[in-house]
N, C-alpha and C positions, 0 to 999 in steps of 0.2 A: 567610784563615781565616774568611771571615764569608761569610756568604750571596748568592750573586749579588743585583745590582740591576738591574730590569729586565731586556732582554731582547739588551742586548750583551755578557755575560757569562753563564758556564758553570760552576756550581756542580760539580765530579766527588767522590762519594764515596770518596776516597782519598787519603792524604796524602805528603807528599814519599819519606820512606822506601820506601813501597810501590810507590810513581810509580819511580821508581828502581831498584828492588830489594837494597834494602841493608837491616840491619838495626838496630834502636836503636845498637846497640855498636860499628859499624863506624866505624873512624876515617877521619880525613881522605885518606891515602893509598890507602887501600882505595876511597874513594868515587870518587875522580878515574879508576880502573884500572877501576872497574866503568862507569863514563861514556863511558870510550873502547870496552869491548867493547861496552856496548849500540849506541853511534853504532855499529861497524863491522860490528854483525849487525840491518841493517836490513831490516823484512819485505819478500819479495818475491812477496807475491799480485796488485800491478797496480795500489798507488794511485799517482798524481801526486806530481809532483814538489813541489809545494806540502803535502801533508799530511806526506809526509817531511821537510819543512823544518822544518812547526811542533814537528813530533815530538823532533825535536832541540834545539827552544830550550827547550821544556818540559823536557826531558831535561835540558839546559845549566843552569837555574836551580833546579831542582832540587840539581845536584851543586853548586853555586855556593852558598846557603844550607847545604847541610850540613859543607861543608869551611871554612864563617866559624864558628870558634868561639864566637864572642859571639850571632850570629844564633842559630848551631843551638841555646845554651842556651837561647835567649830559646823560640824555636819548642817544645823539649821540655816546658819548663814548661807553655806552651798546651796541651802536648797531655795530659801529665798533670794539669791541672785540667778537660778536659776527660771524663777516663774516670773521676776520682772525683766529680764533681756529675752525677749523672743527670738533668738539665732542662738541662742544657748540649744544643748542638746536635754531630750529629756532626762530628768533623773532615771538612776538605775542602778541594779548592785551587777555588780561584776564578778562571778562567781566561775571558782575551777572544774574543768571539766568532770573531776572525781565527783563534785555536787549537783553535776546537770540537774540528776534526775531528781533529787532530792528538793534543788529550786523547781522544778518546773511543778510539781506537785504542790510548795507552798503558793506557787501563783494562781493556782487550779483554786484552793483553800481562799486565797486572797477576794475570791469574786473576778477573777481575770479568765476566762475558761475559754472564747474564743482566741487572746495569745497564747496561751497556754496549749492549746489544741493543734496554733501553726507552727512552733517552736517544738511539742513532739513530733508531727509529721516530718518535720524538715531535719530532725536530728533520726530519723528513722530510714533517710533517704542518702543514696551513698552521697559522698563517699564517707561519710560522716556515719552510716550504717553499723550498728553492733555486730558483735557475731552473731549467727544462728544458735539460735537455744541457749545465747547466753540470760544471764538474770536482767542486765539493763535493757535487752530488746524485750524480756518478760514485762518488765516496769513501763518501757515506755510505751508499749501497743495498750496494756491497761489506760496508760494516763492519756493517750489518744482517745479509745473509748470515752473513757468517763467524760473526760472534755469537750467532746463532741455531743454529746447528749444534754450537758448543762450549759454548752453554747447555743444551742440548736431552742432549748429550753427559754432562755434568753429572749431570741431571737422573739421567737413566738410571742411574749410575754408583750413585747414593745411593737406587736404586729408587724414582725418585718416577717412574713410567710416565707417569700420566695426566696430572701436567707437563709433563714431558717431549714426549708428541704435542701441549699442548696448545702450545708454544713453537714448536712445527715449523709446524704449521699456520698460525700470524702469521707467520711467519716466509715461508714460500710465497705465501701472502695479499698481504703487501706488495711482494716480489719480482714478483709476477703483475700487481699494480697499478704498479710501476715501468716493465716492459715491459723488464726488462732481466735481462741473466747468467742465459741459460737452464740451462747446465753447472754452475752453484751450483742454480737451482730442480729441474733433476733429481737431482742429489744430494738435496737435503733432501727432496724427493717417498722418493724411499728410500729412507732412515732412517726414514721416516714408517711406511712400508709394512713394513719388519724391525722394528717397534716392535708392530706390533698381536699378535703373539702374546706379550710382556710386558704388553700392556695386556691380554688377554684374563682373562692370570693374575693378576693385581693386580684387577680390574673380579671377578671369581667370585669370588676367595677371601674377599671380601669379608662381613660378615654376611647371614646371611639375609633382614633386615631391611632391608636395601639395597638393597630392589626395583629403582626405576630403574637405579642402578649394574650390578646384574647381569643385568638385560633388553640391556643396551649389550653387554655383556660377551658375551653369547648373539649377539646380533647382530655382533659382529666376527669371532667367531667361526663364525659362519656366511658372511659374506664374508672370511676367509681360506679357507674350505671351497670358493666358489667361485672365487677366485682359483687356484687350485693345481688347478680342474678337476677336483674331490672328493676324497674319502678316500683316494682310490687314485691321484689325478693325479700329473704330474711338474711342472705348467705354473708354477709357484713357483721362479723360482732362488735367491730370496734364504732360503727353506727345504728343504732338503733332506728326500728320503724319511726317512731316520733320524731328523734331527732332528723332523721332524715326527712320527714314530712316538713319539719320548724325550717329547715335546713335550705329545702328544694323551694318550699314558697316564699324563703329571701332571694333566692338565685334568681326564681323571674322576675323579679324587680330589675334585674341586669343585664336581662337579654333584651337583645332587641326584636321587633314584630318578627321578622323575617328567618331569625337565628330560631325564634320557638316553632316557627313553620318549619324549616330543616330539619331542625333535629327532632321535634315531634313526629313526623312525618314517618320521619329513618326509622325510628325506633318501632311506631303503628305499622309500618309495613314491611319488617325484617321476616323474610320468610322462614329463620330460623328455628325451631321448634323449641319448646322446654318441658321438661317433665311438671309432675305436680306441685313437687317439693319448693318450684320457683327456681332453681338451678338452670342456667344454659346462657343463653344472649341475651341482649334487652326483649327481645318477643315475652318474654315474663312479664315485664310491663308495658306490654302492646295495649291492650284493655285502656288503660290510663290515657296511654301515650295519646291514644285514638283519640279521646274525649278533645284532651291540649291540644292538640294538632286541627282539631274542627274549630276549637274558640279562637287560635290564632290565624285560621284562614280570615274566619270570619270579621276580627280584630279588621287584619291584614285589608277587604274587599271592602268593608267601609270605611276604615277613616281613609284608607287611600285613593279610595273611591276604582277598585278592579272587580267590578259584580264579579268576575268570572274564576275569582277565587273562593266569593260565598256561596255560587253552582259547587265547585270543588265540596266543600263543607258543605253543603246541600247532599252532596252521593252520599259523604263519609257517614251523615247524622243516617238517611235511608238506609245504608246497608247494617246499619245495626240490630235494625228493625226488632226494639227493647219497645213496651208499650211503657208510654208517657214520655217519650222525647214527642209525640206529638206537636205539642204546643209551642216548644223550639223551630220543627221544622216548618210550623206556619210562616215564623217568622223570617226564615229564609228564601219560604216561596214568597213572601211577602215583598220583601226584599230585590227578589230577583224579576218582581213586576208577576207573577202568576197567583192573583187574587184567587180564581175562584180555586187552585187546591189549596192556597193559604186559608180561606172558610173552609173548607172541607178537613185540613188538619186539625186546625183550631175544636171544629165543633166535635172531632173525635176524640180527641185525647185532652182537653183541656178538663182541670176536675170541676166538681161543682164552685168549691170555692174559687176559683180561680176564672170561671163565668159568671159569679158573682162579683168580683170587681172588677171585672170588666165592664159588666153592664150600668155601676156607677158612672162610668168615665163616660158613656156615650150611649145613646141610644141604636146609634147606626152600626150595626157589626163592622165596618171597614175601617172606620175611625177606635173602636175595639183592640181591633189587631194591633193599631201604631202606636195605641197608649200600650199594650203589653213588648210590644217589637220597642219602643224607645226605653223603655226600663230593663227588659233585658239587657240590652245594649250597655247602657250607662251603668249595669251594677256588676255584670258578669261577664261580658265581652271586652270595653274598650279598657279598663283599666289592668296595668300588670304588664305594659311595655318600655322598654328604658329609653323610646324613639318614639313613642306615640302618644299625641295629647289629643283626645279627639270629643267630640260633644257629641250625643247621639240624638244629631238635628236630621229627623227625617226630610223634613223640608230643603235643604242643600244639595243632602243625598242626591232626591231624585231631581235635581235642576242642573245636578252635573249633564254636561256632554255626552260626557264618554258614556255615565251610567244610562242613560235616555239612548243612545244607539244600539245599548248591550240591549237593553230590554225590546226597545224597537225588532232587533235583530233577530231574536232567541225566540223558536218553537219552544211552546209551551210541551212538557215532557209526558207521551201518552199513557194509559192506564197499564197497557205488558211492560211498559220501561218502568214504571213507577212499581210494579207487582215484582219485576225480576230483581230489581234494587232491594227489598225488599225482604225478600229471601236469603239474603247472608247472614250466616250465623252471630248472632250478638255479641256484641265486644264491647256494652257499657254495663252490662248487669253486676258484671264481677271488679268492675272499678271501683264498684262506691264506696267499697271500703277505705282505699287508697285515698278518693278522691274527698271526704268527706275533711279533711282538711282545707280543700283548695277553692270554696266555694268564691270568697273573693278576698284577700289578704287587707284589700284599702278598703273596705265598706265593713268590714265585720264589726266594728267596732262603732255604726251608728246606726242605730236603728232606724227601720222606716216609721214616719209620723203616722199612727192610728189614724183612722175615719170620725173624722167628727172633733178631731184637736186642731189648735189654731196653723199650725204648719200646713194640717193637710187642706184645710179651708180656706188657704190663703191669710193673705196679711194684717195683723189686729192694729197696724200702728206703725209710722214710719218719720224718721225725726227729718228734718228740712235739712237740703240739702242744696248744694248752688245750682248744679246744673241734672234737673229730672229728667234727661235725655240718660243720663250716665249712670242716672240710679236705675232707671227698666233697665237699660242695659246690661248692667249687671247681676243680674239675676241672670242669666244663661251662659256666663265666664264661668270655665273650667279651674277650681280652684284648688290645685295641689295639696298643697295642707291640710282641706275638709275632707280631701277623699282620702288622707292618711299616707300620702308618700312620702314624707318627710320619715316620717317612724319605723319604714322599711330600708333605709338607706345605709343607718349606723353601722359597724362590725358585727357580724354574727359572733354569738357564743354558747355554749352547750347550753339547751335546758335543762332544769333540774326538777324531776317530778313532773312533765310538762302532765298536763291533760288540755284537752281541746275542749273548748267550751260547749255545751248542746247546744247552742245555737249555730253553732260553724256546723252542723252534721247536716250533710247534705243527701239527700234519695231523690230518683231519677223519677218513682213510678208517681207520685203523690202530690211532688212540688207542695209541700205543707209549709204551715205558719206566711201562707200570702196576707198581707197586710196593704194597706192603701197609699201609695204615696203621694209625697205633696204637690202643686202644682210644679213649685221652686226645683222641683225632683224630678220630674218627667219632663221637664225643661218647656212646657207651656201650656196651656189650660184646655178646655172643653174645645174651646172654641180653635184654638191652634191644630186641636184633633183633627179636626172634621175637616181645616184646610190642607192638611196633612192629604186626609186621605180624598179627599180631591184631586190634588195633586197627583197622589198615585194613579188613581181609577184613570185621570185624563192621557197618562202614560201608558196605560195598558186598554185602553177602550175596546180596541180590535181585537183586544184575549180575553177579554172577560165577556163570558155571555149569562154568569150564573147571577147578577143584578135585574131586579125585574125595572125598579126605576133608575135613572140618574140619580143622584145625590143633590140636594138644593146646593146651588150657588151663592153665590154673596150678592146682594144686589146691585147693578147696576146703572146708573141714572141717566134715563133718554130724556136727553136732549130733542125739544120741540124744533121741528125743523124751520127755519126761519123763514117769513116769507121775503121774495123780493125786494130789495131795496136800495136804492142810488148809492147808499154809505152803507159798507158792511160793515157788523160788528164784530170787534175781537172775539177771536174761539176763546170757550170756556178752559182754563186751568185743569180741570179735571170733568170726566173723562177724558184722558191720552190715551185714543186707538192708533195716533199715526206708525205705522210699520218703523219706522226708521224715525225716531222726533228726533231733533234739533236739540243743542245743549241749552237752547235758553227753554225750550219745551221743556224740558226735565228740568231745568233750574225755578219754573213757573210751576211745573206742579209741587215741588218741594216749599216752595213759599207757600203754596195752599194749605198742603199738609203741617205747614207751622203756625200759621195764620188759624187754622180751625180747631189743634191742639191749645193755643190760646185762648182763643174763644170759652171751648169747654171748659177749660179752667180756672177761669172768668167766672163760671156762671152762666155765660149766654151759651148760643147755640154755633153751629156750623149753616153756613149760606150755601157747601158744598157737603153730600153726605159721604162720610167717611171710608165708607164702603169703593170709592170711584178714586180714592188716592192711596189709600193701603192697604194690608192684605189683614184679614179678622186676629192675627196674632198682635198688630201694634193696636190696630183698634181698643184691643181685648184688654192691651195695657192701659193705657189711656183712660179706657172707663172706670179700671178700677183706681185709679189715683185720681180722679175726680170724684169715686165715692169714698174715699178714705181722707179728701178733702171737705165731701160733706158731714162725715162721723163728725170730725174733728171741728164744724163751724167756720172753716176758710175756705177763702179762695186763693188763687194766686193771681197776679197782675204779671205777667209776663211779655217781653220784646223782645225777638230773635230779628236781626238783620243780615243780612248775605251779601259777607264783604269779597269774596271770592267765591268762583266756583268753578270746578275742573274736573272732568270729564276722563277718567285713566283706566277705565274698562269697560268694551263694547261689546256685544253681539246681539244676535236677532233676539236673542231671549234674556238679555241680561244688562243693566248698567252700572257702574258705578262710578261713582264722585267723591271727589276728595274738594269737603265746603269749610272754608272761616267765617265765620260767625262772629256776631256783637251778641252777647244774651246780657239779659237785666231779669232780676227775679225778683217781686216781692211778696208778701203772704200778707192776708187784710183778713181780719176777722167778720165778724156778722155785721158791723156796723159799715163795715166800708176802712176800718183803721187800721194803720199798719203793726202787725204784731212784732217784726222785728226789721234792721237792718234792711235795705236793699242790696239786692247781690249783686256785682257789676263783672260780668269775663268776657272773654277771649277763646272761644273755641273750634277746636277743628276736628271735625266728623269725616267718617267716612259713609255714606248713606250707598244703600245698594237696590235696584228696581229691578221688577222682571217683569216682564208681559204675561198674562191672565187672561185667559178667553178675548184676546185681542185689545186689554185696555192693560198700559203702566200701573203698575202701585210701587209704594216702596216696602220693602221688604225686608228692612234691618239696615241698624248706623251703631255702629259704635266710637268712641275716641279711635283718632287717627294717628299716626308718629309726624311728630317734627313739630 
């Protein structure tokens, strides 16, 4: 029980019990019965007859001290004074170097195989070193092997990856300098090589902060890509196509926007060639790559708002020139402010189903486009980045700055540029096999609401709530968990039997099984379309000539011009044309705008029409919680006060305010009586306005911080 001396003696961390396999409690007969089965199930991996020897007198004296009553009390006592003084040394036997080898194999046996693994390396290492070609350098390069395999094994076991390769590789290392048991070193070579796509996901999932770690991570990653002969190879046995598909659509859950632009990128543009077979560089799965590398530009140019990366994935999708990306790249001329070839794509390649729900959503083809351009968006672009949370609010989009200069700026692209793009040979036809996993990892799993069911028709019923500012509101929050990131996050681990569902099977020419979705789903109604695409058209007025009329407006309300008189009268609250209004001006039309929200929901009317204070999306809301007020028989009695108000974002085109508020809420049935409680808070919004054909509205408020 005391520490080796010197260097003819073998400290092993573990003591008689464990050396044995018995337990404190096992008595004397037990131990004798468990001594003979371990002698008679001796291992038979290939050591000498001498390390089996020692293995049994170690064994022998073991059972020997625990079946002497007076010994083993003596021994217990040591070993409980042992585990309650913490500056005590750990238990351990202390064994002659004639038994090295013979302990080091029962600790291997014991479940100890990582000390086991550094105790043979280190007894392998001079000067401590056997002879060449003697029997105990035979035994103990075996008991490195094996123990490095069943540590590494371990490792894995308890998710520690990058332990685990790191175990493997000493482990190969010293086998290579041995010169020996090549059938043990090609074993542990692969387990090496079936471990780098658990290292890849352990190395990524890591914080963002973890530079090195995830540069490594990207780099194994990319030599698994070459290994398996790209995207689309077979040349990997130890990964399977499914697996690797289950595999790679956890992986981008971990990249970030930018990481899948690079490396997709690298991969679609390696000018390296490959044969048929899928053998050579990643260019095997360029095809693929191409597709990822368009969605992650595209990802990439709107939620970050850089049109001039959706131009980029605007060439990529053209030079494919595969019929039925059509309808895609409407959405990118859409995007990039060039309406009339966004009709022009649209109307070529879209299928019939697919202009048949369209023509649900709107009457107007340009309002058409935004309802199918926001649902691609939110189902198959923005989700699948480990840095990007993004809504697919067209509306935002184009009220960005920077996006409104790009488009301002950018020649619309002529018919030889658009024909020469056009003509590069196809790189999505022969993806869809690959890709027919990757349609969207977070949405597969909910379907869209059919035409004509209550999701897709809006709301059947909605239960009271304190503050109905934060109930619209929330129907356009981004909510992680519904779009199923939460269930891509866990550890990966091998499928078994995978099959992919037929509805994840994805085809480029057809776009089938289009279904309707709900308003909640395309993030805002008919009526939010059409101000969408308003918006757009007033963006690009000077490039679009293929509109025969304007698009109707929302109406605005002229004001009769006053006549002369000694006492002027206060300006109206709404219309706000002033170029630059004053924060009590915008703190006055926001009182209108809450003041006529009351009203409605009262019952009475608005003395301002709603159309001169906000844009037809809050309208839109509005009416319908005032008809879901009338299903239901109530009204509500409502008082918003503005106890604060602060002005913390300005420009020509944009405001916003960060307001406290008093709210009171209560619900009255048909007679005028209150159905429940009154609600009494405290709230603080953040309200945002833009200017509109020359008049303020407000334009979105959600809860604010602090």
């Amino acid at each position: 029980m005391s520490p080796a001396k010197g260097r003819s003696r073998l400290e092993l961390p573990i003591d008689h019990f464990r050396l044995l396999g018995v337990g404190p409690t096992t008595d004397a007969q037990s131990v004798l019965r468990t001594l003979q089965q371990r002698l008679d199930r001796a291992p038979d991996q290939g050591f000498t007859e001498e390390t089996l020897q020692s293995r049994e007198e170690l064994l022998r004296a073991s059972a020997d001290l625990l079946s002497d009553s007076e010994r083993r009390h003596q021994y217990e006592s040591i070993l409980l004074s042992l585990s309650t003084d913490s500056a005590a040394p750990i238990a351990g036997l202390d064994v002659p170097s004639s038994n090295e080898v013979g302990g080091l194999l029962l600790l291997l046996e014991a479940g100890q195989p990582l000390e086991c693994f550094e105790l043979a390396s280190r007894a392998l290492q001079p000067p401590r070193a056997p002879a060449l070609g003697s029997s105990r350098e035979a035994d103990l390069t075996l008991l490195a092997g094996l123990s490095c395999l069943a540590a590494a094994a371990d490792q894995h076991q308890r998710r520690h990856y990058e332990s685990s390769a790191q175990t493997l590789r000493q482990g190969l290392q010293l086998l290579q300098r041995m010169g020996q048991l090549p059938a043990l070193r090609l074993q542990i070579n692969q387990e090496l090589e079936g471990l780098t796509p658990f290292r890849v996901l352990d190395l990524l999932s890591r914080n963002l902060t973890a530079v090195s770690d995830r540069a490594e991570g990207l780099q194994l990653l990319e030599e698994l890509v070459q290994r398996r002969g790209g995207l689309e190879g077979h040349n990997d046995p130890s990964l399977a196509g499914e697996e690797f598909q289950a595999f790679f659509k956890q992986i981008r859950a971990f990249l970030t926007v930018q990481e899948q632009v690079d490396l997709f990128s690298r991969w679609a543009d390696d000018s390296c060639g490959a044969d048929s077979s899928g053998a050579g560089s990643p260019r095997a799965g360029s095809r693929a790559a191409d597709f990822l590398a368009t969605t992650a530009l595209t990802a990439s140019g709107f939620g970050q708002r850089k049109p001039e990366r959706i131009a980029a994935a605007k060439l990529r999708l053209q030079a494919s020139g595969t019929e039925g990306t059509q309808p895609l790249l409407a959405c990118l001329h859409l995007l990039l402010g060039e309406v009339d070839q966004a009709h022009k794509a649209f109307a070529d390649g879209a299928s019939p189903e697919l202009k048949r729900w369209a023509a649900k959503q709107s009457a107007d083809p340009l309002a058409q486009l935004c309802a199918y351009c926001s649902d691609w968006l939110s189902r198959d672009v923005l989700p699948g980045y480990r840095d990007l949370e993004a809504d697919a609010d067209l509306e935002a989009y184009f009220a960005d700055r920077d996006v409104q200069a790009y488009v301002e700026g950018q020649e619309p692209l002529t018919g030889p540029e658009i024909a020469s793009a056009s003509n590069q040979p196809s790189v999505f036809g022969a993806a869809s096999d690959f890709l027919s996993g990757f349609t969207n990892p977070f949405t597969s799993d909910h379907a869209q609401a059919p035409s004509g069911s209550p999701s897709a028709n809006g709301p059947t019923g909605s239960s009271a709530v304190a503050d109905p500012d934060e109930q619209l509101e929330d129907d356009d929050l981004y909510d992680p968990q519904e779009a199923g990131l939460d269930a891509w996050l866990p550890q990966w681990h091998w499928p078994e039997n995978l099959r992919w569902p037929e509805q994840w099977h994805w085809h480029w020419p057809t776009l089938p099984a289009i279904q309707l979705p709900s308003k909640r789903q395309l993030g805002f109604g008919g009526a939010g379309v059409v101000v969408v695409a308003i918006a757009a058209t007033a963006l690009v007025r000077s490039r679009s000539h293929g509109l025969k009329a304007p698009l109707p407006q929302p109406p605005v309300v002229q004001q009769p011009v006053p006549a002369a008189k000694p006492v002027p009268k206060a300006a109206p609250a709404a219309p706000l044309s002033t170029p630059e209004p004053s924060d009590a001006q915008i703190k006055a039309l926001l009182e209108a705008w809450l003041n006529a929200k009351a009203a409605l929901l009262a019952g009475k009317t608005s003395t301002i029409p709603l159309a001169a204070m906000a844009r037809p999306s809050q309208i839109e809301r509005l009416e319908a919680t005032v008809a879901e007020d009338q299903n239901r028989g109530e009204t509500e009695a409502i008082t918003t006060t503005i106890q604060s108000f602060a002005v913390d974002e300005r420009s020509p085109s944009r405001i916003a305010a960060t307001v406290d508020l008093d709210y009171s809420e209560s619900r009255l049935d048909r007679s005028g009586s209150p159905t429940g409680p009154t609600s009494n808070l405290q709230l603080r919004n953040r309200y945002v306005f833009a200017r509109d054909n020359g008049n303020w509205r407000l334009v979105s408020f959600r809860r604010a911080a602090g």
